[in-house]
DRENVEX-349808 format. One record per residue (C-alpha): residue in one letter; x, y, z. Coordinates in pm, whole numbers, padded with zeros to 5 digits, always signed. Each point is the difference from the previous one (the first is absolute). Example, Ala and Ser with C-alpha at 12.3 -4.5 7.8 and 13.67 -1.06 7.14 Angstrom:
2
a+01230-00450+00780;s+00137+00344-00066;
END
This chain:
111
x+00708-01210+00634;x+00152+00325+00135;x+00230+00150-00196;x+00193+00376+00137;x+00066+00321-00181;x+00263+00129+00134;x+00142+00408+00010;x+00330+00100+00016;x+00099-00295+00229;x-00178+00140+00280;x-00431+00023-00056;x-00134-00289-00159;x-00345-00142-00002;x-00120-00323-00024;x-00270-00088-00234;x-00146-00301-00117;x+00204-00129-00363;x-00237+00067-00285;x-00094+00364+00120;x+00415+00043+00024;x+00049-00094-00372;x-00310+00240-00089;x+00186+00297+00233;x+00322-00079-00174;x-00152+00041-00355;x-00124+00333+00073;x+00261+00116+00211;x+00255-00119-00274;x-00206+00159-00278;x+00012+00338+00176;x+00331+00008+00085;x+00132-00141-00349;x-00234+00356-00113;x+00224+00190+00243;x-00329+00054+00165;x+00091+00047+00417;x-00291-00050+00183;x-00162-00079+00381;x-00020-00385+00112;x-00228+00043+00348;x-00095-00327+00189;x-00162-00063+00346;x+00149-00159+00245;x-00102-00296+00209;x-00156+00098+00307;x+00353-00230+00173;x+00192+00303-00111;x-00210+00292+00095;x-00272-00022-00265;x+00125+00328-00174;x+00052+00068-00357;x+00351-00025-00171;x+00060+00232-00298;x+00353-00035-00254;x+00099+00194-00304;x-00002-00192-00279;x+00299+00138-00218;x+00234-00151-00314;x+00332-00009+00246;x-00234-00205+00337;x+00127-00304+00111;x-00288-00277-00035;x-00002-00322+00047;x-00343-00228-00110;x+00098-00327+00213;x-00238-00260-00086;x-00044-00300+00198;x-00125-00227-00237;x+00204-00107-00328;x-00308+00000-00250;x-00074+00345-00132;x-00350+00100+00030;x-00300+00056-00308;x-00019+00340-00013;x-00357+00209-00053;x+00023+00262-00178;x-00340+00153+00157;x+00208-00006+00308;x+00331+00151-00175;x-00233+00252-00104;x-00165+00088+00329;x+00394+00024+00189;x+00079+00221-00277;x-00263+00301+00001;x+00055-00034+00399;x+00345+00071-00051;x-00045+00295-00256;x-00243+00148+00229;x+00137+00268+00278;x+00010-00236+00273;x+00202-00247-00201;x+00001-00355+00027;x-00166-00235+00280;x-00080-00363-00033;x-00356-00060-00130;x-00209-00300+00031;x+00021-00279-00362;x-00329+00129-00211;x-00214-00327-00046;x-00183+00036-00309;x+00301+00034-00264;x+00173-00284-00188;x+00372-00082+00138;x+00275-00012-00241;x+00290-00232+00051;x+00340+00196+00002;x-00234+00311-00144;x+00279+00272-00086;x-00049+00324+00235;x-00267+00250-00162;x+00094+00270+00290;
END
């Protein structure tokens, strides 16, 4: 199921549910840290195929809209992985589900 993230009412991207709810624990960490930050997604080659880029700040407008009602296992190997991406210098980009670690239901963010 897709779910979108969506930037100050006018970007948004849609990605499938489960990686959504693993974006929103490490973008919510960060920003709860007052940690700004780069969010950088490609775009579908419909739209250009180009990259999209936002600032990630305390004051952004997001909205995580989920399209289905049950909230998602979370892995914390995954959590993990979003997070160093988005403490690197490029910041944060969406990053394929490791396979080999243990999924956690409602795991709490470790980002």
């Amino acid at each position: 199921m897709m779910g979108k993230f969506i930037y100050d009412g006018t970007v948004s991207l849609e990605v499938e549910d489960r990686a959504l709810a693993h974006l929103q624990a490490v973008i919510s960490t960060k920003l709860r840290r007052s940690e700004p930050m780069f969010f950088t997604w490609r775009e579908d080659a419909s739209v250009g195929d180009g990259r999209t880029s936002v600032w990630l700040h305390p004051g952004a407008s997001l909205v995580f809209r989920f399209y289905g009602s049950r909230r998602p296992a979370l892995n914390p190997a995954w959590i993990d992985a979003l997070a160093f991406a988005a403490n690197s210098p490029s910041g944060l980009r969406v990053l394929s589900e490791p396979q080999d670690a243990p999924v956690a239901a409602d795991a709490p963010a470790t980002a």
